[in-house]
Each structure stands twice: as structure tokens, then as C-alpha cells.
Backbone bond lengths (Angstrom), bond angles and torsions (degrees), N, CA, C in turn:
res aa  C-N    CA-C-N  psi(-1)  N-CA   C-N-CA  omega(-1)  CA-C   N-CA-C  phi
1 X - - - 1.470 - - 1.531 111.45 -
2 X 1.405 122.25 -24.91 1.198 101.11 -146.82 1.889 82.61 -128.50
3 X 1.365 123.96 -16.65 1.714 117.77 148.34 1.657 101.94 90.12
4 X 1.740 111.55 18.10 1.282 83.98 -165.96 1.049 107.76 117.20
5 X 1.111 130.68 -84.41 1.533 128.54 -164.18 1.633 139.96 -10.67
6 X 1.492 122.95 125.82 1.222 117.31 -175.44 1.088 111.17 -112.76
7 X 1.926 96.99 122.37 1.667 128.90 -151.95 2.023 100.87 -123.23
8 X 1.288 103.08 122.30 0.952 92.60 -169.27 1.753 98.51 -119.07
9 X 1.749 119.99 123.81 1.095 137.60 -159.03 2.022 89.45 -113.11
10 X 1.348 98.14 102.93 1.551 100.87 163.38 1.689 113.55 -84.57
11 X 1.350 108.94 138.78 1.683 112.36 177.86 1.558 108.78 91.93
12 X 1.339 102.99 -0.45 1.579 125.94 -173.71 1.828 105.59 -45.59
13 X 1.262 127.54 -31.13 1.517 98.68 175.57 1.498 84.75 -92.20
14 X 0.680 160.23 43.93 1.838 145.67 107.67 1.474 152.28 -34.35
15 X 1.148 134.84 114.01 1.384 133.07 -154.25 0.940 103.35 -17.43
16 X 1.768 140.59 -54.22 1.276 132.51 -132.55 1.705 84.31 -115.63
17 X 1.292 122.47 -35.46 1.539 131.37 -170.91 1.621 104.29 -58.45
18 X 1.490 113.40 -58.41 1.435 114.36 172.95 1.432 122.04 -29.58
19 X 1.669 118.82 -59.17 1.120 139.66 -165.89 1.712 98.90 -60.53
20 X 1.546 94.86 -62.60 1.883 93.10 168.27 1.548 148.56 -42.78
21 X 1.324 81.32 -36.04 1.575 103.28 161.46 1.315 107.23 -67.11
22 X 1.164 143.53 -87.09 1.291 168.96 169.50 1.981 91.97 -8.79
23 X 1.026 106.39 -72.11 1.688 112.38 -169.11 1.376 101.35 -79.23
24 X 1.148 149.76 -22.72 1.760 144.45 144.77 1.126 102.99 -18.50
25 X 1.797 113.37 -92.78 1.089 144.07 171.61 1.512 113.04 -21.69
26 X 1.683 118.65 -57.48 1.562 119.14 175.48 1.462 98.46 -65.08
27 X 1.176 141.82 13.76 1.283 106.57 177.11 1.737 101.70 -149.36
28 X 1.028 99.05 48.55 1.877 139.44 -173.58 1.150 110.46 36.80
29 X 1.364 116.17 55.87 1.467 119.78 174.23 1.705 95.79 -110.24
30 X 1.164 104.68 175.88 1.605 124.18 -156.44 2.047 91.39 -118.18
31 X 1.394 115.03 69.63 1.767 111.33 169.54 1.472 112.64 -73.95
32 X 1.779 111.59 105.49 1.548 132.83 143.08 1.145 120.92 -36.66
33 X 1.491 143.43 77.79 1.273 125.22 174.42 1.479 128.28 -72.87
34 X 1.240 117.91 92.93 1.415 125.40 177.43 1.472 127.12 -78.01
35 X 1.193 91.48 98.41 1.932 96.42 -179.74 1.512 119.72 -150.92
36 X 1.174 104.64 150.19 1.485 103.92 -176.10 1.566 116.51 -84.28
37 X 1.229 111.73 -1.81 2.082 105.87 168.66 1.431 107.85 -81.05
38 X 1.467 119.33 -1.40 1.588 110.13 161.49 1.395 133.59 -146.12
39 X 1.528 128.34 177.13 1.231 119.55 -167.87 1.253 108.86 -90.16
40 X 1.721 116.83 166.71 1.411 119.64 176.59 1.036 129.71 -58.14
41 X 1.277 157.95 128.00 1.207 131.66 -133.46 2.128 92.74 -179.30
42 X 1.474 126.22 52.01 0.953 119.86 -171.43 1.553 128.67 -44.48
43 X 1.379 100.60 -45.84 1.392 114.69 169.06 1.144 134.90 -30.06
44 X 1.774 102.82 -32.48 1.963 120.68 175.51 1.484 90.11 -122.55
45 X 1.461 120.69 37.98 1.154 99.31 176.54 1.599 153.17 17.97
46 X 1.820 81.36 60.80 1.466 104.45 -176.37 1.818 106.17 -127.44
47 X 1.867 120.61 135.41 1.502 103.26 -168.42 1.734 66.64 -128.86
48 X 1.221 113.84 150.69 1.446 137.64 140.71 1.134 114.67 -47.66
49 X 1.819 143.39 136.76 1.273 138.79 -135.76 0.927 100.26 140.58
50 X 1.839 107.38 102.37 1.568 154.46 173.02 1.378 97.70 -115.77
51 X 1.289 102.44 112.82 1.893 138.17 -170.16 1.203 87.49 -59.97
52 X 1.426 115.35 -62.96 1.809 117.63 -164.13 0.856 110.40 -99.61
53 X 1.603 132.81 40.35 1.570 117.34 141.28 1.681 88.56 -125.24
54 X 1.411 104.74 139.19 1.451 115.86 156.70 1.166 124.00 -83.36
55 X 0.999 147.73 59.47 1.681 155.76 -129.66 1.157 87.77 174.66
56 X 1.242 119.85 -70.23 1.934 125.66 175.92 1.322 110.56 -50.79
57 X 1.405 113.80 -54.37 1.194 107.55 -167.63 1.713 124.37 -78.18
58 X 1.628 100.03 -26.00 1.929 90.32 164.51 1.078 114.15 -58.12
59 X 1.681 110.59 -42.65 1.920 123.86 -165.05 2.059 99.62 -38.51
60 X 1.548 67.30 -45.42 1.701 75.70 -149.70 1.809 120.67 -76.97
61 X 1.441 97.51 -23.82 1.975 120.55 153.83 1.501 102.34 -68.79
62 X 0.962 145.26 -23.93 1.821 139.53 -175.24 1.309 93.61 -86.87
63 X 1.615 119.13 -66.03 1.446 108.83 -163.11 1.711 121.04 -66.72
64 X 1.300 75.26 -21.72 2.146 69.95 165.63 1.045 125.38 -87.91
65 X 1.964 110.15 -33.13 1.655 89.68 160.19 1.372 129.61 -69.11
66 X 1.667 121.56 -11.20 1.183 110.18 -177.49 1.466 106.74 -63.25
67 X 1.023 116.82 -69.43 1.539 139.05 149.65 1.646 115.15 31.51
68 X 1.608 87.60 -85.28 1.470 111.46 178.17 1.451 135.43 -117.51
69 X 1.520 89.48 3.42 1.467 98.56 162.04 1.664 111.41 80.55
70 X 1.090 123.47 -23.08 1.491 122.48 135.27 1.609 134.60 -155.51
71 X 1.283 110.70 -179.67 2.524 101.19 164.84 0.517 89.57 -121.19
72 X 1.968 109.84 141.73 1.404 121.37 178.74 1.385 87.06 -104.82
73 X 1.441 132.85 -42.32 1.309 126.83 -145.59 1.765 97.49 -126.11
74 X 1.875 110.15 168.29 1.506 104.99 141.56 1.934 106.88 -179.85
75 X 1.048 71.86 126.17 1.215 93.43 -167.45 1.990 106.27 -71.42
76 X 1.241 123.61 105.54 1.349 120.62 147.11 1.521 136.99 -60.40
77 X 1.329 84.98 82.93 1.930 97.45 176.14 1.250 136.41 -119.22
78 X 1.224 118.25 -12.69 1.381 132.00 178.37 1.630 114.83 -55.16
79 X 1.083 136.77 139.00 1.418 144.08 -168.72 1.644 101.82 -155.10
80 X 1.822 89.59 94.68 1.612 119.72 172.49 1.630 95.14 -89.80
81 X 1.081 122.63 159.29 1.570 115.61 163.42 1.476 103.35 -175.03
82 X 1.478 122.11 -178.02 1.840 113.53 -174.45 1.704 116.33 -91.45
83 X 1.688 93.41 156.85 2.059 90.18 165.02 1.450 107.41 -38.05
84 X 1.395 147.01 -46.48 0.943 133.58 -151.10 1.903 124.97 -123.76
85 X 1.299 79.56 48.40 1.846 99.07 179.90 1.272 107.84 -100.78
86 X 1.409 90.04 120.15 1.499 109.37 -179.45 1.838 86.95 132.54
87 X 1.255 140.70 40.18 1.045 120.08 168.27 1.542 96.21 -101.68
88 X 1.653 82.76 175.38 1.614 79.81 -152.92 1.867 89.98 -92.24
89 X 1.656 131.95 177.92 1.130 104.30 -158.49 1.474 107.04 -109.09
90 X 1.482 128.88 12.58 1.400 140.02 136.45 1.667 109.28 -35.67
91 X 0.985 111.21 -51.29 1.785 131.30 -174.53 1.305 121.41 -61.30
92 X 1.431 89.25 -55.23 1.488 124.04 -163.45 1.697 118.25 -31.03
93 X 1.223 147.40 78.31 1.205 118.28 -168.49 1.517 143.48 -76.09
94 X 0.981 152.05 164.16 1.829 130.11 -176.10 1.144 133.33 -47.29
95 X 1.788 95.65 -42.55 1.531 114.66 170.76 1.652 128.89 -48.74
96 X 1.655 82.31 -38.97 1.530 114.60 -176.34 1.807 99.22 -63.43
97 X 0.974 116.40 -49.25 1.610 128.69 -159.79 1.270 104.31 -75.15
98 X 1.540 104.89 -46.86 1.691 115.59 -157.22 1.872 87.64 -70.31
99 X 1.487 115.72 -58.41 1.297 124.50 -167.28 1.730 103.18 -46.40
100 X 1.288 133.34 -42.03 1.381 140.46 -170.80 1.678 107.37 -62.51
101 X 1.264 104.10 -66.74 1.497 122.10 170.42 1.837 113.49 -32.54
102 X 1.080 82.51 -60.64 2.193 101.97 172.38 1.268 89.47 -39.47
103 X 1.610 116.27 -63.70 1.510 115.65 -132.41 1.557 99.97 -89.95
104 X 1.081 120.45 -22.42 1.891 123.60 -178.08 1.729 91.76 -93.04
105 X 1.406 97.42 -76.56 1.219 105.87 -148.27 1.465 126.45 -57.59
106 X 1.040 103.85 -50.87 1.713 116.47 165.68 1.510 120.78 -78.62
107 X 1.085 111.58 -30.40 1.563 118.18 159.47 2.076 99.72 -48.38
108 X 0.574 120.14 -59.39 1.529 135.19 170.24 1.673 105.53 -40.67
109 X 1.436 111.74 -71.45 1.437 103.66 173.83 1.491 114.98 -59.01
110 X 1.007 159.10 18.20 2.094 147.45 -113.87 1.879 57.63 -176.35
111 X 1.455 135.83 -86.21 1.033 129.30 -146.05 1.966 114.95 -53.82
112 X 1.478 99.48 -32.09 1.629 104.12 -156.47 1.764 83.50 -87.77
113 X 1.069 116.73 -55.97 1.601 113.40 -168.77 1.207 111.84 -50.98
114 X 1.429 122.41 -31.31 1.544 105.32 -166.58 1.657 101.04 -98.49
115 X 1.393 122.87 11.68 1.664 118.70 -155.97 1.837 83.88 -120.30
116 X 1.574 120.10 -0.63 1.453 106.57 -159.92 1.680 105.48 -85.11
117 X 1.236 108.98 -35.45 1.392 110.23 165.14 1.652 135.59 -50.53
118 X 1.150 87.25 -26.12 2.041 109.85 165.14 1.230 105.60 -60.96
119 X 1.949 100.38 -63.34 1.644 95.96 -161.88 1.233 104.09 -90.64
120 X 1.339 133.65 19.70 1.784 119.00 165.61 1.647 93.59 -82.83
121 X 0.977 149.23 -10.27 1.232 149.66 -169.59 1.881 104.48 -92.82
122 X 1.123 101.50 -41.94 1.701 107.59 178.15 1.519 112.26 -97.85
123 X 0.798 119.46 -12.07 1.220 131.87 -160.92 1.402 118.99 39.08
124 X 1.545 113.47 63.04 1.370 134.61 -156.87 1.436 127.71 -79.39
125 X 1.060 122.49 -143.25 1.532 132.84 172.82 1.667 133.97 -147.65
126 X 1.263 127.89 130.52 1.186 135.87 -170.20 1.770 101.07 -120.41
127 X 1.524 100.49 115.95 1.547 116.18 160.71 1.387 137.39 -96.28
128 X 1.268 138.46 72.10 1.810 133.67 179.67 0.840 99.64 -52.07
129 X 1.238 101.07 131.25 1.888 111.87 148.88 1.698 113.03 -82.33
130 X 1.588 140.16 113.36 1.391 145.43 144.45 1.471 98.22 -76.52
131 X 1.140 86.51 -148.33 1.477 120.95 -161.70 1.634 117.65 167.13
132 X 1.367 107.10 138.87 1.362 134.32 178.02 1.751 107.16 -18.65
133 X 1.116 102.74 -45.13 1.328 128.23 -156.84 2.119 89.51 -83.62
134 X 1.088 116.17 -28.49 1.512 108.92 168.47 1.386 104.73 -78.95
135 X 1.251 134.65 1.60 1.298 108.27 -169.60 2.075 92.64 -138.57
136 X 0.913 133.21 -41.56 1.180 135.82 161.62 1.630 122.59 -66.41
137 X 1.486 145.41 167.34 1.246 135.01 124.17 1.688 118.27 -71.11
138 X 1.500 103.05 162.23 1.585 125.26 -179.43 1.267 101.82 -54.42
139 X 1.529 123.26 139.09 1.206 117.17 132.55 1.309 121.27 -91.17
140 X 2.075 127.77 114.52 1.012 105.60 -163.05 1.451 95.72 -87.60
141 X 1.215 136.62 3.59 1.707 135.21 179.51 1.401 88.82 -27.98
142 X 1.258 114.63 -68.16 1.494 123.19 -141.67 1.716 116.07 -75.14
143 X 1.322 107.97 -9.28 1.646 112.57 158.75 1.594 111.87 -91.73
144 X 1.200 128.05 4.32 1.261 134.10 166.81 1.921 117.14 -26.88
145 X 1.329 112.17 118.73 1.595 86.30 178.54 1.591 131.57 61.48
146 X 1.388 96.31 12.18 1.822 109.56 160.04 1.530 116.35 -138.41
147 X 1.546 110.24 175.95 1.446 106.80 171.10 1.049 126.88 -66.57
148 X 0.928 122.27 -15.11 1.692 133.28 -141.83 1.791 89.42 -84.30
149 X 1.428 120.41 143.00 1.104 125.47 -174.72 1.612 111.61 -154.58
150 X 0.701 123.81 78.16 1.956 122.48 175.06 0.620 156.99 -49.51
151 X 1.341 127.35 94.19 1.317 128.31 -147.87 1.841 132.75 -75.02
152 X 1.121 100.86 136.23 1.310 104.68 -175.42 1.246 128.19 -44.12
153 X 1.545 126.10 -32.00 1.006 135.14 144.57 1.330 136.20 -1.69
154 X 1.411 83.85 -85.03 1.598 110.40 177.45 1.519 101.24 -45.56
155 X 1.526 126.07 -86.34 1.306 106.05 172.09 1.615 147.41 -6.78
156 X 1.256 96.85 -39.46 1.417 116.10 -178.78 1.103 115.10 -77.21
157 X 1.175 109.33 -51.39 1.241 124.74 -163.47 1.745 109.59 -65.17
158 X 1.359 83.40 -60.58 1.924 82.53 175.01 1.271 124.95 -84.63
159 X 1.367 114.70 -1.99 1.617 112.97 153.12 1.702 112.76 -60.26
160 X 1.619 118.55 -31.94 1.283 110.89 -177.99 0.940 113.49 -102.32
161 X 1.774 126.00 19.74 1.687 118.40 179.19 1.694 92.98 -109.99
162 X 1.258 104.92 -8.90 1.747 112.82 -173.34 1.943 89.52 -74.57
163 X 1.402 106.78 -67.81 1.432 106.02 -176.15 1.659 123.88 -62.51
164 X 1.301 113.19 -31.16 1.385 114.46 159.33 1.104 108.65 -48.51
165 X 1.378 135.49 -65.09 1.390 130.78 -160.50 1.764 110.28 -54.14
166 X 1.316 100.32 -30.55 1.759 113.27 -172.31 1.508 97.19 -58.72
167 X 1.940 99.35 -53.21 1.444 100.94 -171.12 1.491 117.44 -64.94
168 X 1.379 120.28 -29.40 1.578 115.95 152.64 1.048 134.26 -44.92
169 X 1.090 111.31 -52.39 1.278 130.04 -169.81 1.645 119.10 -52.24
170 X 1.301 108.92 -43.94 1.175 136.25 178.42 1.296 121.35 -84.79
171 X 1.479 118.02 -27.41 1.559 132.59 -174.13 1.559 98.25 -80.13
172 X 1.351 112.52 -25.37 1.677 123.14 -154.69 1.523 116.52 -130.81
173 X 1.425 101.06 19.17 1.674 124.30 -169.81 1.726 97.65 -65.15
174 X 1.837 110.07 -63.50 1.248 116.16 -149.67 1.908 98.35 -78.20
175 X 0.959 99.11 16.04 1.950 98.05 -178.32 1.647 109.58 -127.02
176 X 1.391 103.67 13.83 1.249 136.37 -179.28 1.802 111.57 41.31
177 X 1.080 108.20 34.35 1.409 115.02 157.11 1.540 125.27 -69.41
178 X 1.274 117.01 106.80 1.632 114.47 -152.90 1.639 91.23 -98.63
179 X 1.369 133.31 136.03 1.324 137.46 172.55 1.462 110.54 -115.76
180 X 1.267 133.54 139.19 1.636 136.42 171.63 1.042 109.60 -126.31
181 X 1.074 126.78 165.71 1.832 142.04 148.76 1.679 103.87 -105.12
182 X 1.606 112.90 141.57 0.965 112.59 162.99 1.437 104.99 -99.96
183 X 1.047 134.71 179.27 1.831 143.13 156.74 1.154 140.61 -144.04
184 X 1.426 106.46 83.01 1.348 107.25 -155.89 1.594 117.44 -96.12
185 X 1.631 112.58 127.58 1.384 111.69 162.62 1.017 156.28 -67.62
186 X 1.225 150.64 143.53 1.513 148.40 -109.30 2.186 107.69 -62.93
187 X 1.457 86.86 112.62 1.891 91.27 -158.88 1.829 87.64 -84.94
188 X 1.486 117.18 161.84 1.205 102.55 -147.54 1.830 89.49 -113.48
189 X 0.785 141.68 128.50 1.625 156.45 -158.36 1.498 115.32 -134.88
190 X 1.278 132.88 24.06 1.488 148.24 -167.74 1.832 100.63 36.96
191 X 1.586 90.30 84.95 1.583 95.93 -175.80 1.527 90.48 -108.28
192 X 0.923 123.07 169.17 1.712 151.02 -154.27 1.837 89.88 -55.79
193 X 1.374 114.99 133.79 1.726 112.48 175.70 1.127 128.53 -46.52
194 X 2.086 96.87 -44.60 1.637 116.05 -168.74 1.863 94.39 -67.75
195 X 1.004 129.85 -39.90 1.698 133.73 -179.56 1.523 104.51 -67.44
196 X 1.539 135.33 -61.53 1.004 118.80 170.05 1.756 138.20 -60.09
197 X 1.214 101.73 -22.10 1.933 121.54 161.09 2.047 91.85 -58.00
198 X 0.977 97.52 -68.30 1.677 89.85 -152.43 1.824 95.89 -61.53
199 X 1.106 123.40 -62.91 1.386 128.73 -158.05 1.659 94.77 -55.57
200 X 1.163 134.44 -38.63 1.353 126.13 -175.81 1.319 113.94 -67.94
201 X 1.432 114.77 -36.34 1.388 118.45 167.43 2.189 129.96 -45.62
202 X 1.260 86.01 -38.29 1.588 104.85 161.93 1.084 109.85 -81.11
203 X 1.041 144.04 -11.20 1.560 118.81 -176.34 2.058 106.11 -113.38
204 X 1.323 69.74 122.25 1.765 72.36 -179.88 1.256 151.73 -64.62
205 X 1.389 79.56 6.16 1.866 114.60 154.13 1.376 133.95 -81.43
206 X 1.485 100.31 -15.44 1.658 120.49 -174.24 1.568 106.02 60.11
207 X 1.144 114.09 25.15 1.628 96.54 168.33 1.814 113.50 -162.32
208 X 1.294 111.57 177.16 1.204 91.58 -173.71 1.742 97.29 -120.03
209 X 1.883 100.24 156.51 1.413 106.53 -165.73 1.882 121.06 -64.48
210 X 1.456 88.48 174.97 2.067 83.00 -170.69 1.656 71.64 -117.98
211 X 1.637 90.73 -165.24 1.249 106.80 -168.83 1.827 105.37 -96.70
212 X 1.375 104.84 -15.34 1.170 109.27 179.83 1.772 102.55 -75.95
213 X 0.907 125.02 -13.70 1.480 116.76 -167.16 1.755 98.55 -85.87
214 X 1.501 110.08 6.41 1.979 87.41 -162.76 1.302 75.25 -130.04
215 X 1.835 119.59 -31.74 2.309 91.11 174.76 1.343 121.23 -21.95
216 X 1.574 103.28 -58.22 1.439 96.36 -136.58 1.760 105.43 -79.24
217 X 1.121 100.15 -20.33 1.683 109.65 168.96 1.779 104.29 -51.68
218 X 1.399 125.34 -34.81 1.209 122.63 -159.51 1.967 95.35 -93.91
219 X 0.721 112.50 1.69 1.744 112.64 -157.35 1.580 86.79 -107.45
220 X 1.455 116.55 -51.70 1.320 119.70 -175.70 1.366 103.62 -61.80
221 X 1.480 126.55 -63.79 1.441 127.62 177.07 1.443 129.11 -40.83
222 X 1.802 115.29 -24.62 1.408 128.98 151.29 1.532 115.25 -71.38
223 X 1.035 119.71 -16.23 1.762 112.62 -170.10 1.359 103.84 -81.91
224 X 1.763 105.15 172.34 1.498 113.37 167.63 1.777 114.71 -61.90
225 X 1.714 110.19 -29.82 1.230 105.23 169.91 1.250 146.25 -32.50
226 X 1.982 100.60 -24.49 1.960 100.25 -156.79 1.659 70.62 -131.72
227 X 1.393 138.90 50.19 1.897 134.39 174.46 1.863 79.76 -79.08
228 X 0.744 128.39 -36.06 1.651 119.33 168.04 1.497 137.98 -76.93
229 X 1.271 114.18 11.25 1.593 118.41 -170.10 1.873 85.32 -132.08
230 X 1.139 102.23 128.75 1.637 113.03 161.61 2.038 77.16 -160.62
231 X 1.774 84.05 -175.69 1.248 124.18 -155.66 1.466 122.45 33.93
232 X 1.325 119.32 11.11 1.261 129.50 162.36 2.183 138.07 -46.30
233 X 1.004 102.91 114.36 1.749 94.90 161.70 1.505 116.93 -78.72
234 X 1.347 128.78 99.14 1.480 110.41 -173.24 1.838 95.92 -95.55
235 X 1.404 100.24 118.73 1.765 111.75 -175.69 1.677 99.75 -86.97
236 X 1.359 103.77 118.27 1.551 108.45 173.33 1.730 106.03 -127.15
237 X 1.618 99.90 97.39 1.267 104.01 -160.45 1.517 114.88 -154.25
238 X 1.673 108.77 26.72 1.730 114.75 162.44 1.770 84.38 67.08
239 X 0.955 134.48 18.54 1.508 106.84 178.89 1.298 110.49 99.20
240 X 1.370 161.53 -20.02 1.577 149.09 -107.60 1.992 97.41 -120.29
241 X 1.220 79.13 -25.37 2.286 83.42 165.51 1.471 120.89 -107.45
242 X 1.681 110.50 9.76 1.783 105.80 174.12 1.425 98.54 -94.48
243 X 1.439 124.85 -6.94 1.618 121.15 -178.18 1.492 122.54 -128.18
């Protein structure tokens, strides 16, 4: 499906990054794992790649094109954020907010601007990661009686990587650079019982998602299959926003 292609998944040894890698690759694409817990290492096709420094991130767009001679794809997935996320937003301080925003959100723009000159050459693909939570409000019912607390952030944040992508999408239509958001619903990470009992109950799937359920959405969105789908939110979420 995917012919080859060199797809580059930032945050890639990451719950959801692993899985991406993994299903790229099954479906003969060429997955870049870009992350900062390891060294460059082309050979296993692994480059070192810190979202928020741009220094990292040309280093690390040059040496792969030297590499392989071009990027077709890249997936925005990595999720840097502070010691203290999850405050609640009574708490919350500016520093705290402003620093989060830097670290997702604009880390995100720093990623697409400097990778666009690659893909006007391939006429490639750009993947955001949102989430449910950019496009819905919380139900906090469902943290009732656990730690778990959500940060405001997050909301924000992927409400504006959902509309960025639109604004890409559209800015970068006629050079046929196709951009998406995926949105995936609550992926299941052995979070507290009383939180996973209630949240499964809403979703009209009765369960909550793995990481394997949102690859393959991202593999398709790199292929020649979807050269027609940009500015899209693709919601991968058992159901939990049709009700």
C-alpha cells in the first residue's frame, strides 16, 4: 500500500508511535522513528528528534533525505508536555499553560514548516494527531472518584492542531500536499478501573481504543489511496462523538 514510502512518525517509541511504526512498515512503507529517548541510528531507521528545537529538527529532515533521497510522509505525534500536567485549571499557572502550548502546539508548527520543502518535491503527506477532546467537551462524570484530572491544555491544544491542519490543508491544497488530523478516542494505558468502567460505558463500542485501532487509519492517510482526502478530522473513537 504504501510503495516504499519514507514516513516519518515523531514520538515514535510511544504508545501510539510504536503501533505506527509497526503498521507503516507492514504495509511496505519505510517508518522513521523520530524521538528524543534515542540516538541516530539510520541503519534501524531511527534519527534523534527534539520537536522544540529546530536545529534537531533540520539535522534530522537532512539526514534522512540524504539517506534516502527523499520524505514522503510525517506524522505529528510526539507528546512532550510539563512535570505538572494534569493541574487542575483553578491551579493551573500561565507559565504552566504558555510552556505546554510551546511544547505541543508550536512544536507542531516548527515541525510542518520546516518539512514543507521536502514534501513539495514528493508531493507528500502530513498527519496531526487531535483528539476527541479537540473537538467535543469533557465529560468530567467519568473521572469521578479517581486521580485522573484533565488538563485544560490538552483541549486547547488539539482544538488548534484540528484547525491548523484545515488551515494547512488548504494553504497547501494546489501543490498537492494533503494534510489530516486523526482523533483518537480514549486509547486504553491501564488507567484507574473506576475511569475505565465508566468511560466504556459511553462508548458504543463498550470498550476503550488500543493503539492498534488508530495505525491503520494513519498508513491509509500516507498511501496513494487518500491523494484525495486532506483537510480532514478522521475521528477514531468506538463511537463516543456520534452520541
Amino acid at each position: 500500500m504504501l510503495n516504499q514510502k519514507i514516513i516519518i512518525v515523531t514520538g515514535g517509541s510511544g504508545l501510539l508511535g510504536r503501533q505506527m511504526i509497526k503498521d507503516i512498515n507492514k504495509n511496505n512503507g519505510i517508518a522513521i522513528n523520530a524521538d528524543i529517548n534515542h540516538k541516530t541510528n539510520l541503519d534501524e531507521n531511527k534519527v534523534f528528534f527534539d520537536v522544540t528545537n529546530e536545529d534537531s529538527i533540520k539535522k534530522a529532515y537532512e539526514l534522512i533525505n540524504e539517506k534516502y533521497g527523499r520524505i514522503d510522509g510525517l506524522v505529528n505525534n510526539a507528546y512532550p508536555r510539563t512535570s505538572d500536567w494534569g493541574t487542575s485549571f483553578e491551579q493551573l499557572s500561565k507559565a504552566s499553560w504558555s510552556e505546554n502550548v510551546d511544547l505541543q502546539l508550536n512544536s507542531i508548527f516548527s515541525c510542518v514548516q520546516l518539512i514543507i520543502p521536502h514534501l513539495e518535491k514528493t508531493q507528500g503527506s502530513i498527519i496531526n494527531i487531535g483528539s476527541i477532546y479537540g473537538v467535543v467537551g469533557n465529560d468530567f462524570t467519568i473521572y469521578e472518584n479517581t486521580k485522573i484530572n484533565p488538563p485544560v491544555q490538552y483541549a486547547a491544544i488539539k482544538g488548534g492542531v484540528i484547525n491548523l491542519s484545515r488551515y494547512l490543508a488548504s494553504f497547501y491544497g494546489s501543490k498537492n500536499i494533503n494534510i489530516n488530523t486523526v482523533s483518537p478516542g480514549g486509547i486504553f494505558d491501564h488507567q484507574d478501573p473506576v475511569f475505565v468502567e465508566k468511560y466504556e460505558k459511553k462508548v458504543p463500542m463498550k470498550r476503550m481504543g488500543k493503539p492498534e485501532d488508530i495505525a491503520p487509519t494513519i498508513s491509509f492517510l500516507c498511501s496513494d489511496g487518500a491523494s484525495y482526502i486532506t483537510g480532514q478530522n478522521i475521528i477514531v473513537d468506538g463511537g463516543w462523538t456520534c452520541i
